[in-house]
C-alpha positions, 0 to 999 in steps of 0.5 A: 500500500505504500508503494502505491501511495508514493508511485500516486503521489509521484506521478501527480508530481510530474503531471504537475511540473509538466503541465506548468512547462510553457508551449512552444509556440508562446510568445516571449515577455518583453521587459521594458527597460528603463531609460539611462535617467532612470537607471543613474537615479535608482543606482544612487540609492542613498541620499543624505537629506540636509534641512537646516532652517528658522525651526531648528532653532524654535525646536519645532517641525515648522517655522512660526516665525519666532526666532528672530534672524540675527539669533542664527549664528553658525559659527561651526558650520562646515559643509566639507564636514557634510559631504564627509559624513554623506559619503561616509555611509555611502551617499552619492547625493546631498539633498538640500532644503533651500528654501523652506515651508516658512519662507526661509531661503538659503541663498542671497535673493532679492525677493524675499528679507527672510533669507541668508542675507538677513542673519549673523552667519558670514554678516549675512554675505553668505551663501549656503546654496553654493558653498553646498555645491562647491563641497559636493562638487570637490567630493564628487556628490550630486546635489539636489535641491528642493523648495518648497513653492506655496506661500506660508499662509497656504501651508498652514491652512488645509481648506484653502491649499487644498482648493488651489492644490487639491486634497493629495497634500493634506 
């Protein structure tokens, strides 16, 4: 009886396996390929994100606009020190926050008072925008960088973002 259970269960086996094999005439899948762009971006994989703005030194996720700009010294600033760090763990790319939800930016501009140009860090003459791509560019990193484009008052009120953007940003 054993024998004739094992030999059962065998040739279910082998029906199985044969019927799973693909027929002849079956067409092959093509798989798409991603593009050059693509392939660069996903090889990355690792990005050191670098967000340094008004809320740091508020202790809060978001700037209220408290702290008044004279108080943001950065006397040990020192990008080389970022770009070390980032590729220490294998980053290929800085992703810097240039321009932040309250408005802050890090770059000298004439649009905007509540930017670099307004702090104590350099006399207010620096620019962290490019000394971030200087570094990267001396220690072979990528950079990116983001800013954020609604004004405050829509970031901070929902219903009103929400109509002009649509519900995806709540």
């Amino acid at each position: 009886m054993r024998v004739t259970a094992f030999l059962f269960v065998t040739a279910i086996g082998l029906t199985t396996v044969r019927a799973a094999e693909p027929e002849a005439d079956a067409p092959v899948a093509v798989l798409a390929k991603p593009s050059d762009a693509q392939y660069a971006y996903h090889e990355q994989e690792r990005i050191m994100f670098v967000c340094l703005d008004p809320c740091t030194w508020q202790g809060r996720e978001y700037d209220n606009h408290t702290t008044d700009l004279k108080d943001i010294k950065l006397p040990k600033l020192d990008v080389n020190q970022w770009c070390e760090a980032a590729k220490s763990w294998g980053a290929q790319e800085i992703l810097l926050v240039a321009k932040h939800t309250g408005g802050f930016c890090w770059w000298q501009t004439e649009t905007s008072d509540y930017s670099v140009k307004n702090i104590a860090w350099k006399e207010g003459k620096g620019d962290l925008v490019d000394e971030v791509a200087a570094a990267c560019k001396r220690h072979g990193l990528k950079l990116g960088l983001w800013g954020e484009l609604l004004p405050q008052h829509l970031v901070d009120n929902h219903v009103e973002r929400n109509a002009l953007c649509g519900s995806a940003g709540t």
